[in-house]
C-alpha positions, 0 to 999 in steps of 0.5 A: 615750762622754761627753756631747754638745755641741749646736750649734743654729741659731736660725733669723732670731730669731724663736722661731717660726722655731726647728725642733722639733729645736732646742726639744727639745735646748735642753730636754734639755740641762743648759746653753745658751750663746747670744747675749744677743740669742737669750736668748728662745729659752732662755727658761724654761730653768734653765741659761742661759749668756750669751756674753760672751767665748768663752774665758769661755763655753767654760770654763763650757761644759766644765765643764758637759759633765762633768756632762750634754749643753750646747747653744750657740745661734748665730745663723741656720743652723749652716753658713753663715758661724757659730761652728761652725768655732770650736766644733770647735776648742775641743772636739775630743775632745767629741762634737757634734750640729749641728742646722741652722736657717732662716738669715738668706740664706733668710728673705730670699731667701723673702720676696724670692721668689727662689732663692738656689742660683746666688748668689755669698755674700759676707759683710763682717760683722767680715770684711775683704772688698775692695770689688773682690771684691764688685763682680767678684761682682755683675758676673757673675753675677745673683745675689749675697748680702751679709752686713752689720756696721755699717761695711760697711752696705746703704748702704756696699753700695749707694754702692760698687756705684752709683759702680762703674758699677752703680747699676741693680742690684736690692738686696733688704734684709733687717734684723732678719729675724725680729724683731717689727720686722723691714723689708724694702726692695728698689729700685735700689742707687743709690737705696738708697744713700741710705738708713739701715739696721740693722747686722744686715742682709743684702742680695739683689742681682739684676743682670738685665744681668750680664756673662759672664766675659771669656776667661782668654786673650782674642785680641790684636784684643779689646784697644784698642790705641794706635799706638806703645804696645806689647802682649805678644801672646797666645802669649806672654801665655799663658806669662807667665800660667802663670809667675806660678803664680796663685791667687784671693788672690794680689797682683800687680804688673804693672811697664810694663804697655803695653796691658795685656794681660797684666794683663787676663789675669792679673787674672781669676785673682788677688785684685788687681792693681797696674798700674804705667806710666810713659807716660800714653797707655799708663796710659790704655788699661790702664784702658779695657780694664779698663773692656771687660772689667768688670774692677775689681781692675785698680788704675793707677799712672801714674809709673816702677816705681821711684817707685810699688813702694814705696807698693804692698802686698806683691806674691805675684807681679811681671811686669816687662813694660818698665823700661828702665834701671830693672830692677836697682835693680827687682829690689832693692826686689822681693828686699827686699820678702821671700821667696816673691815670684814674679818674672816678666819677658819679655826681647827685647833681649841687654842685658836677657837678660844682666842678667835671667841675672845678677841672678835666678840670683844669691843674692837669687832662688831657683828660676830659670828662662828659656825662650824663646818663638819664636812663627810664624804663617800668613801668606797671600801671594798664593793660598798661605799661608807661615810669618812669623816673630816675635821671639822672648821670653825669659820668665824666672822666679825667687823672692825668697829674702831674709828679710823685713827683712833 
């Protein structure tokens, strides 16, 4: 058996907050790596490795391990958003102990005086996080925790929350917990966000008055509707949704959005969502009805599919709801945007059906299929009831097969 490489938790900072486990291991080990700002707590001991680069703190470490047990102290608790999924990647044939620590989303919830085993825990610190993400997280359920760098600040936070509709939510801001100058603000995030704050911060948001998740399929009489601008129906909606085989990270377009119905439906499963209509009146209710169902990784383009798709980021998923004329050259930009795209569109019309059978069965789309959706519902005339009829959909489904560039 060789020797064992601790992973330590140093708590907020403080060498109070440090557990007894973690002072014994730091003593018995031959070296510690840490955190230039973590120095104190390895204060006294005659091996102290300061991290600088990992590959340079790693090699020093592996070399130390030839000789005795070596400890790396990371800031807060071990398991939550630190260095120890890294630690194991660099030394997967070492034999590693992880002791825990008091972390930064404990001390703050304590001091805050509220519990944290409901929350939704976000971190933006040297992380890419979409501010849609954030607000959907805050929206819908009461309590949410942020973890902060110097660019995506409480302030950032705050402002990003207030100019979304959601400058009444509590924020509680905890920066440089455990230090000697450690400060703790709380009140409303639209006041908050005028303020300045330390980079290494973390946020507690309690949103007294969040909103309950909409239904994955809401009925048709949920939506605002407009005369004249049409809406796919909810059985039909429910097929589509499932044909764009979506997961919480994917990218959608949604091409001739109508309503918008299949978007409300589809942003609740996917990552973002990029809404694409011609007609202003159309583009309009799309946007109020991701304002009725506090949806906010609903973003509307007004303007043909053709001249919006090109400025969109890559898409994991299309539906193609409405495009006229369009469509072929549509189908092109999508199997040019690279392989693995999924591709989604409802028919009604022989014309469409015949040029949908052509162009996705063809060498540019991989995995085709088409299934018709005929749909009849009760109907009550006089004191019975009868079956009326709706037009039948063809919903078809297909994969980009091209290469990216070519």
């Amino acid at each position: 058996m060789g020797n064992r490489l601790y992973v330590l938790g140093a708590g907020p900072g403080d060498i109070e907050e440090v557990t007894p486990a973690v002072s014994a291991a730091i003593a018995s080990s031959r070296a510690v790596a840490c955190a230039p700002r973590h120095l104190h707590i390895a204060a006294g001991h005659p091996n102290v490795i300061e991290m600088k680069s990992f590959k340079e703190t790693f090699d020093r470490l592996r070399e130390e391990l030839k000789l005795g047990d070596a400890a790396v102290v990371v800031s807060g608790d071990t398991g939550i958003f630190s260095l120890l999924p890294l630690i194991k990647k660099n030394f997967p044939h070492d034999e590693i102990t992880v002791l825990p620590g008091i972390s930064s989303l404990q001390s703050l919830c304590a001091k805050a005086a509220e519990t944290w085993q409901e929350a939704v825990i976000l971190s933006g610190h040297g992380r890419e996080i979409g501010g849609a993400k954030i607000l959907d997280a805050v929206e819908h359920n009461r309590a949410a925790i942020f973890f902060c760098d110097a660019q995506k600040n409480p302030a950032w936070l705050c402002a990003l929350l207030a100019e979304a509709g959601l400058g009444a939510v509590e924020a509680v801001v905890g920066e440089r917990l455990g230090a000697k100058d450690e400060r703790v603000s709380r009140g409303e995030t639209r006041a908050l966000a005028k303020e300045s704050f330390d980079a290494l911060s973390i946020v507690l948001l309690i949103n007294k008055d969040f909103t309950e998740r909409p239904p994955l399929l809401p009925e048709d009489a949920d939506f605002i509707r407009a005369a004249g601008v049409p809406m796919t129906h909810e059985e039909v909606r429910a097929v589509i949704t499932a044909k764009l085989r979506l997961t919480p990270e994917s990218v959608v377009w949604d091409l001739g959005v109508g309503t918008g119905s299949v978007s409300v439906a589809a942003a609740q499963l996917c990552r973002e969502l990029h809404a694409v209509e011609i007609n202003g009146e159309a583009a309009a209710l799309i946007r109020a009805n991701a304002e009725k169902f506090r949806l906010h990784n609903i973003k509307v383009y007004e303007g043909s599919a053709l001249s919006v798709i090109d400025a969109l980021p890559d898409p994991d998923a299309v539906f193609v709801g409405g495009s006229g004329p369009e469509l072929p050259m549509i189908f092109e930009r999508i199997a040019a945007r690279g392989a693995g795209i999924r591709l989604v569109v409802s028919a009604v019309s022989l014309k469409t059906i015949a040029l949908c059978t052509q162009e996705l069965a063809g060498e540019k789309f991989t995995g085709f299929d088409a299934a018709q959706v005929a749909v009849s519902r009760i109907k009550t005339v006089g004191k019975t009831q009868i079956w009326q009829a709706q037009n039948p959909v063809v919903i078809f489904s297909a994969v980009t097969g091209t290469a990216k560039g070519e």
